[in-house]
C-alpha positions as CSV (number, residue, x, y, z in Angstrom):
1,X,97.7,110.6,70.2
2,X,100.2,110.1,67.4
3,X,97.0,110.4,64.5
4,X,97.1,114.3,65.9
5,X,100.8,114.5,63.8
6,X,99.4,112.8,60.5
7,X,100.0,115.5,59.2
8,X,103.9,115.6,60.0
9,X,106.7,116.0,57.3
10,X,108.8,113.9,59.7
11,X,109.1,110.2,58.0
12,X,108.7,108.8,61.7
13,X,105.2,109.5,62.0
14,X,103.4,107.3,59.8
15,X,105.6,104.4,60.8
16,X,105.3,105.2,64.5
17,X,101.6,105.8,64.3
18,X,101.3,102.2,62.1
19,X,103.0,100.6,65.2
20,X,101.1,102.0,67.6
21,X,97.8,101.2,66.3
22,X,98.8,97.5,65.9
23,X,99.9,97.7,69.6
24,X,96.7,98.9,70.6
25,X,94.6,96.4,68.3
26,X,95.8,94.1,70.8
27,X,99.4,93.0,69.0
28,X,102.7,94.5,69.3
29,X,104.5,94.9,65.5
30,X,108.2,93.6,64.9
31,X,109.4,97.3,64.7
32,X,107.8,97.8,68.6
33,X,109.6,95.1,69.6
34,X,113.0,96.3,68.2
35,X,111.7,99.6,69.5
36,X,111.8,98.6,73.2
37,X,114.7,96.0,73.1
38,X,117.0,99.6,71.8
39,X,115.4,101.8,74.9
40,X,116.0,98.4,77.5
41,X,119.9,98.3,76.3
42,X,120.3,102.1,76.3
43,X,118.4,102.5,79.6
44,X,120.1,99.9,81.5
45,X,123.8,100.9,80.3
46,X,123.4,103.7,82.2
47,X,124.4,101.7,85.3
48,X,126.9,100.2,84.3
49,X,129.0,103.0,82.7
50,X,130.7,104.1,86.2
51,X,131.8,100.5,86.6
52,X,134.2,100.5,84.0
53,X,135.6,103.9,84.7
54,X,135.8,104.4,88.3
55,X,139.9,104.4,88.1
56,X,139.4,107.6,86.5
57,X,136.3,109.4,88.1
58,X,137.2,108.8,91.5
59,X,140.6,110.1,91.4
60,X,138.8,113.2,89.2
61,X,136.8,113.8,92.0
62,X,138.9,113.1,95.0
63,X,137.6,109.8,96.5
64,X,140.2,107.6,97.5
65,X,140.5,104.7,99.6
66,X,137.3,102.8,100.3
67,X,134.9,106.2,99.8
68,X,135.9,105.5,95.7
69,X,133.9,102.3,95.2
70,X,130.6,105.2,96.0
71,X,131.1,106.0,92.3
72,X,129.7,102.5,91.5
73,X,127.6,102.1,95.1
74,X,125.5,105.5,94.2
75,X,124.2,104.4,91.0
76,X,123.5,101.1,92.1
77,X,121.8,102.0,95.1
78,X,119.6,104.3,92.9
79,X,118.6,101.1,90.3
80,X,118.1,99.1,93.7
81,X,115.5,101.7,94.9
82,X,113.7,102.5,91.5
83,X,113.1,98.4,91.4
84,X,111.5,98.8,94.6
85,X,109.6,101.8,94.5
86,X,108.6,102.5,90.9
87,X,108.2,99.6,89.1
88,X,105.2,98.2,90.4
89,X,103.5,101.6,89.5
90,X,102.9,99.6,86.3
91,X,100.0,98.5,87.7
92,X,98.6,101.7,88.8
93,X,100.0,104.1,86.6
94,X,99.3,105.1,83.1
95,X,102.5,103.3,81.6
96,X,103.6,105.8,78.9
97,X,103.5,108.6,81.2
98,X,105.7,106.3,83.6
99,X,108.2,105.3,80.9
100,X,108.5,108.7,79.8
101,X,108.9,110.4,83.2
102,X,111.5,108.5,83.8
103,X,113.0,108.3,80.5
104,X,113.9,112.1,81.2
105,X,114.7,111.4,84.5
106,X,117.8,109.4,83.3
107,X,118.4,112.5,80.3
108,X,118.8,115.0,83.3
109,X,120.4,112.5,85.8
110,X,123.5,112.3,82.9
111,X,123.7,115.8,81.8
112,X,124.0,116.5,85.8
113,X,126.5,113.7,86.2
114,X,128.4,114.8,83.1
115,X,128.5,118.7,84.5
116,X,128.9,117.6,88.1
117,X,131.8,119.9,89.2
118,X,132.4,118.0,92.6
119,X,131.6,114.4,94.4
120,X,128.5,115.2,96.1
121,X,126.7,116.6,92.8
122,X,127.9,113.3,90.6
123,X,126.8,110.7,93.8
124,X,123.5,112.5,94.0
125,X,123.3,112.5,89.7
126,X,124.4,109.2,90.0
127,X,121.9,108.2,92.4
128,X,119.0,110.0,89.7
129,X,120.3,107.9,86.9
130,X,120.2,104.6,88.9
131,X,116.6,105.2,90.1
132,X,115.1,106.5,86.2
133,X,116.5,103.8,84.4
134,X,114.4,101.2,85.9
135,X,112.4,102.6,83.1
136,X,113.7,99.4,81.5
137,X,111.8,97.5,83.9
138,X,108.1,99.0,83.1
139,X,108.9,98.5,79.4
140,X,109.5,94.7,79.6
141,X,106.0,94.1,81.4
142,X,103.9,96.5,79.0
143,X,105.6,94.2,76.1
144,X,104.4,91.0,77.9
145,X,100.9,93.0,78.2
146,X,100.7,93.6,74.0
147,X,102.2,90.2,72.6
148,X,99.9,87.7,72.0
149,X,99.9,84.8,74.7
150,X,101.5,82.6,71.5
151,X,104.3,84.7,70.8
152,X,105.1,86.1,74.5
153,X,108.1,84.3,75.3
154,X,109.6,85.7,71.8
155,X,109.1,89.2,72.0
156,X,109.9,88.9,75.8
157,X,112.7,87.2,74.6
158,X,114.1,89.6,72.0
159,X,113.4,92.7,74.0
160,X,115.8,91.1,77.2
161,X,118.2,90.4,74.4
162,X,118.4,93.8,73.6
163,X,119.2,94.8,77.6
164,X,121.6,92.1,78.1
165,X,123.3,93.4,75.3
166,X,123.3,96.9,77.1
167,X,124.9,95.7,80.0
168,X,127.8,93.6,78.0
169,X,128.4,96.9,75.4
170,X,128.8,99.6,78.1
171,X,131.9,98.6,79.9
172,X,133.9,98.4,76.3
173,X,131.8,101.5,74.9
174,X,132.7,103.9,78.0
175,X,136.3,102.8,78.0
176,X,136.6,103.5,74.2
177,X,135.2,106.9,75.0
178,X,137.4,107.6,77.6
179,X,140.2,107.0,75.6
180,X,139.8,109.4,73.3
181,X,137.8,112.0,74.8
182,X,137.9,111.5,78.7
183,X,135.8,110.2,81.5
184,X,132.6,112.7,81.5
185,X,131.7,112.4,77.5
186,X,130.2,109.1,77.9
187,X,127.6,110.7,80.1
188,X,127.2,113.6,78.1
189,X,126.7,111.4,74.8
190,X,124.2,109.4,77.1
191,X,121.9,112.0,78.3
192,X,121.5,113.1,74.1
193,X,120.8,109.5,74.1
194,X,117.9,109.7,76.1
195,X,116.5,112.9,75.3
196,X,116.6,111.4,72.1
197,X,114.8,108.5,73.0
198,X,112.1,110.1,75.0
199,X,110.8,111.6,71.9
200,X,110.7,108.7,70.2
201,X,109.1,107.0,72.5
202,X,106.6,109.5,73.2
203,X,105.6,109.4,69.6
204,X,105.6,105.4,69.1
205,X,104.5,104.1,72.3
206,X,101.2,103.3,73.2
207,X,99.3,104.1,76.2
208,X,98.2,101.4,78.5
209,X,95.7,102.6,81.4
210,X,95.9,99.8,84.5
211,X,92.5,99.3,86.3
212,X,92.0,101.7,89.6
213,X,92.7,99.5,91.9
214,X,95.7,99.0,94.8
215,X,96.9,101.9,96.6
216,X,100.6,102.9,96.3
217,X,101.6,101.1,99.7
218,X,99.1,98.1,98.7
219,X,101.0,97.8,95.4
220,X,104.6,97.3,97.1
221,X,102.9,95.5,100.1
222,X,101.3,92.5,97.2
223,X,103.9,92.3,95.1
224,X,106.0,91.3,98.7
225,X,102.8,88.7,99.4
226,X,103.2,87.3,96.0
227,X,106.4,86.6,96.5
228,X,105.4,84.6,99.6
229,X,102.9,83.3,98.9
230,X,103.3,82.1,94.9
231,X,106.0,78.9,94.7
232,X,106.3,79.7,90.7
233,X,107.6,83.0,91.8
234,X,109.6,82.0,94.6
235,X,111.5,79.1,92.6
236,X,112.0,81.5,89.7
237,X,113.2,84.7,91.9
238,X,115.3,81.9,93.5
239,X,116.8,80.4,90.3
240,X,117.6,83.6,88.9
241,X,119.0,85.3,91.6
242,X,121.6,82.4,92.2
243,X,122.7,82.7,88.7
244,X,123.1,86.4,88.5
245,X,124.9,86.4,91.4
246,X,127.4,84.0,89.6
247,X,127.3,85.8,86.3
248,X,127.9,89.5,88.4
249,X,130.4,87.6,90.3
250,X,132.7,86.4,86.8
251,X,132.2,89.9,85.1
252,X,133.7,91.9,88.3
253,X,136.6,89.3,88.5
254,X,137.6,88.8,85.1
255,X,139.2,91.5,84.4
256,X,141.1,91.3,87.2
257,X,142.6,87.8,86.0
258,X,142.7,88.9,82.5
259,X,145.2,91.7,83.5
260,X,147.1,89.8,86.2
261,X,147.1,85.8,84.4
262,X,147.2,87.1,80.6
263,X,148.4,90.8,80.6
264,X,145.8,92.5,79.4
265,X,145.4,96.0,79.1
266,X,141.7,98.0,79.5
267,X,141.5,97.3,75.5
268,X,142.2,93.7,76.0
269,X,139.4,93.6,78.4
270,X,137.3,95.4,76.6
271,X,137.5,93.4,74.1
272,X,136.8,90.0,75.7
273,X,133.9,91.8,77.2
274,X,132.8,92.8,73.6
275,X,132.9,88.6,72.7
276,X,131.0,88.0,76.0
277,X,127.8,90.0,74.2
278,X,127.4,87.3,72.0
279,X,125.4,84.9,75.0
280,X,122.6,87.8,74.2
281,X,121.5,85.6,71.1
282,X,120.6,83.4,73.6
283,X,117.4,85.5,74.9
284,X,115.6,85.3,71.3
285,X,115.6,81.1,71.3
286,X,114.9,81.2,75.1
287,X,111.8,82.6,74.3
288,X,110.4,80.3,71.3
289,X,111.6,77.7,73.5
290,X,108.8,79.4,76.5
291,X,106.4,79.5,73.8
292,X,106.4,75.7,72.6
293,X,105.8,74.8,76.0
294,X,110.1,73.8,77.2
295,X,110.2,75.9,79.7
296,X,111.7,73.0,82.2
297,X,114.2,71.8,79.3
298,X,115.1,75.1,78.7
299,X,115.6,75.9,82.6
300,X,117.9,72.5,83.0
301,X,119.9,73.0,79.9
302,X,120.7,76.7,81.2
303,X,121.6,75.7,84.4
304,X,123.2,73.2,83.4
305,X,125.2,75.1,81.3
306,X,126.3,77.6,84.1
307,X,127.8,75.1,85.9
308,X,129.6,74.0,83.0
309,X,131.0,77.5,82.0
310,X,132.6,78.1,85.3
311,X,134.1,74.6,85.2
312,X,135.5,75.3,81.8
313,X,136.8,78.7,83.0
314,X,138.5,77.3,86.0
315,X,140.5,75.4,83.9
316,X,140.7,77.7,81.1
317,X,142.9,79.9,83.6
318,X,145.2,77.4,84.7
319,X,146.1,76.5,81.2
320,X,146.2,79.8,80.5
321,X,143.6,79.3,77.4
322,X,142.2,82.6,76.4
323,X,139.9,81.5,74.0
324,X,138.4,78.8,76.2
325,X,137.9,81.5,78.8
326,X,136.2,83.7,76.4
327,X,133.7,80.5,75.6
328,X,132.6,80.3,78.9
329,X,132.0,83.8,79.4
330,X,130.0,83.5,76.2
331,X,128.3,80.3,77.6
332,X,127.4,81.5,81.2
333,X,126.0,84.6,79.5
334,X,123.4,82.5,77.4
335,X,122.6,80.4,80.4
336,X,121.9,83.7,82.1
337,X,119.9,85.1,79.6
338,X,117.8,82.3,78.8
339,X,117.0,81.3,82.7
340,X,115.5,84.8,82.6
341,X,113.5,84.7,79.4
342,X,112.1,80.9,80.7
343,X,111.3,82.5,83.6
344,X,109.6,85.7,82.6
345,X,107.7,83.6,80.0
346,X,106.6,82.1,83.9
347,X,106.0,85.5,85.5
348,X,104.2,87.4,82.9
349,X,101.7,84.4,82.9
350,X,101.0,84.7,86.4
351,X,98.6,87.4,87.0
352,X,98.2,89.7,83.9
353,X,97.1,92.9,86.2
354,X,100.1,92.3,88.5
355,X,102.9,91.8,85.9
356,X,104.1,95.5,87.5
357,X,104.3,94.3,90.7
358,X,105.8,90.6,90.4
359,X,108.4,92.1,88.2
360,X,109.2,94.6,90.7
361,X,109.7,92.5,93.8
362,X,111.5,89.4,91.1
363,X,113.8,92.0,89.8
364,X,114.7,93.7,93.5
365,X,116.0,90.2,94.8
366,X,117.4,89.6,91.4
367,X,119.2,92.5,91.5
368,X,120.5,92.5,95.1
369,X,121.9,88.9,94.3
370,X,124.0,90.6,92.1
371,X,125.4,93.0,94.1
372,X,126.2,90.0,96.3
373,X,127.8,88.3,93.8
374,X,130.3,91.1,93.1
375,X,131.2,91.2,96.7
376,X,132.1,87.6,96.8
377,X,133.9,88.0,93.8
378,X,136.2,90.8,95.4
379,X,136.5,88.4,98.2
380,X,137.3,85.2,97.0
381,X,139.8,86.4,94.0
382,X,141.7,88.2,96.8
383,X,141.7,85.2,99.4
384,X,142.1,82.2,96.5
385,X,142.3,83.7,93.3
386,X,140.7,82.8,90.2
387,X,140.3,79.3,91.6
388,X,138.2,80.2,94.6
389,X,136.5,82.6,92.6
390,X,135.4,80.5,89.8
391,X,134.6,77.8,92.7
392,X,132.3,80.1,94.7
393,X,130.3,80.7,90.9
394,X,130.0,77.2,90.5
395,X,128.6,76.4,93.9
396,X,126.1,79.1,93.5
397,X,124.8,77.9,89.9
398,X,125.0,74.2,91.6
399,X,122.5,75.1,94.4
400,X,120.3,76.3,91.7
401,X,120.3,73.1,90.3
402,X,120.0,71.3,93.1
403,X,117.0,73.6,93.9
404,X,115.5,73.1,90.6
405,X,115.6,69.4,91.0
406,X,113.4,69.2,93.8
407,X,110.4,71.1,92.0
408,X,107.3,68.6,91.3
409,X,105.1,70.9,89.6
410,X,106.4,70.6,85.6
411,X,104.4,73.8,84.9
412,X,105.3,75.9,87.8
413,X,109.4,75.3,87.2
């Protein structure tokens, strides 16, 4: 593959090719790792790009009223459906060919979004964005699949570290953009992004060929019996899902406090969503902490901490702290983050062929917690304010608890 460009004047080739023949000697290097953490963050901004600009598309392309919130719904529905579908084609598929394929998908689902002259053409780009950037999702498997069993949780660790970061810089990073040269550029500067990254990907990583084996409704049909059937993936999909439905459920409602409690403009909130990134360190330590064996520690202590945050930043509004409030956005991230390291480090332990498929159907209910999250938190700030809000986030993160309390097995929690 990449020791037919040996050759090559370009300076990435002999480094790429390096990495990718310590990938396939059965290790993944420390430049792979950075590798994929970069594609994970780019890939899965993409989705979250609309969200901080849909004041301005929707007007841009005539939705009003309730039809407005499609700007977010298509590209959401999209990521929902790629989860589904795709992702467990990591265990059938060759996974380069995958993670390219869709890699591009995302290049042209931007430049069509970015050109997109009317609604129906941005929904239905939209919609081609959200489903190819699940890309992120075959990557973080085929990582698992390389590391070492030793070092697993670490480089699982720093990859999701990369993607959380992702999601906390795109909100700030398309509202910069925006300001200075309008709503479409950050979709235009992200399909160069991932034609960019296609062709550094095709040229660094490796290929990994799953045994024949399930056919394409088998796939989706085990990963759903897994899920039934395995209590170490049904207490982990469970965990996590509570807690991203609180984490999705602050991050839509913050910025509606921080512009009605505290005045801030879309730079202010920017900004405090710029501090939040900084629970992302948490992902690195989650996983050493998998690795030495403190997985059920680690799982407490982040739960834990959850319910802690949105305590904190129930108060914090009432006293009208800012910096507190920024703390336990920075807290609740980190809990976040390293309840789904500890978990992975789970997951990926599992059943080595079907890391594809358990990812897949984890992720889907993961993800669709999430969107219920951000209903609730529409609902709740407008019926009790930040109060009920932060109330509802706690109560959700406390069931988790709760939940994880009852688990007898020490190595399945």
């Amino acid at each position: 593959m990449d020791g037919d460009n040996s050759g090559d004047a370009s300076d990435v080739t002999p480094y790429a090719t390096a990495m990718t023949r310590q990938a396939h000697s059965g290790g993944i290097t420390p430049g792979l790792t950075a590798m994929f953490s970069l594609a994970c963050g780019l890939l899965v901004a993409n989705t979250y790009y609309t969200q901080a600009l849909i004041g301005e598309i929707a007007p841009a392309l005539g939705l009003h009223g309730g039809v407005a919130g499609l700007v977010v719904t298509s590209i959401q529905l999209g990521y929902g459906a790629g989860l589904f579908f795709v992702v467990s084609l990591a265990d059938r598929v060759e996974n380069k060919r995958l993670i390219l394929l869709l890699t591009s998908g995302a290049c042209m689902g931007q430049f069509g979004t970015w050109m997109a002259g009317g609604p129906a053409s941005f929904l239905l780009f939209s919609f081609m964005t959200g489903f190819c950037s699940v890309g992120a999702q075959i990557m973080v498997p085929l990582a698992a699949h390389l590391a070492p069993d030793q070092s697993r949780g670490r480089v699982v660790g720093n990859i999701m570290g990369g993607l959380i970061t992702g999601i906390m810089l795109a909100r700030p990073v398309a509202n910069g953009l925006a300001a200075v040269a309008g709503w479409r550029a950050i979709f235009g500067l992200s399909a160069i992004m991932m034609a960019v990254l296609a062709v550094v990907l095709a040229r660094i990583v490796p290929e990994r060929r799953p045994k024949p084996g399930l056919r394409y409704g088998q796939l989706l049909l085990s990963g759903l019996s897994m899920l039934a059937s395995t209590p170490a993936i049904r207490r982990r999909t469970a965990y996590q899902a509570l807690l991203f439905a609180s984490f999705n459920l602050f991050w839509t409602a913050i910025p509606l406090l921080l512009a009605s409690r505290f005045g801030l403009g879309q730079g202010g909130i920017a900004l405090f969503a710029l501090a939040g990134a900084g629970g992302a360190l948490a992902a690195p330590v989650a996983g050493r902490l998998g690795d030495r064996g403190h997985v059920r520690v680690g799982t407490a202590v982040a739960l834990a901490s959850a319910t802690i945050a949105f305590l904190i930043a129930g108060w914090a509004a009432v006293a009208h702290a800012l910096i507190v409030l920024g703390a336990a956005a920075v807290l609740l991230d980190a809990a976040t983050q390293m309840n789904q390291v500890l978990g992975q480090r789970i997951l990926f332990s599992i059943a080595p062929d079907a890391r594809g498929r358990i990812n897949a159907v984890y992720m889907t209910v993961v993800f669709l917690a999430g969107a219920l999250g951000s209903t609730l938190a529409t609902l709740s700030f407008d019926q009790g304010g930040w109060t009920a809000t932060a109330s509802v986030g706690a109560g959700l993160v406390a069931t988790a608890f709760l939940l994880f309390l009852t688990e007898r097995n020490a190595a399945a929690a």
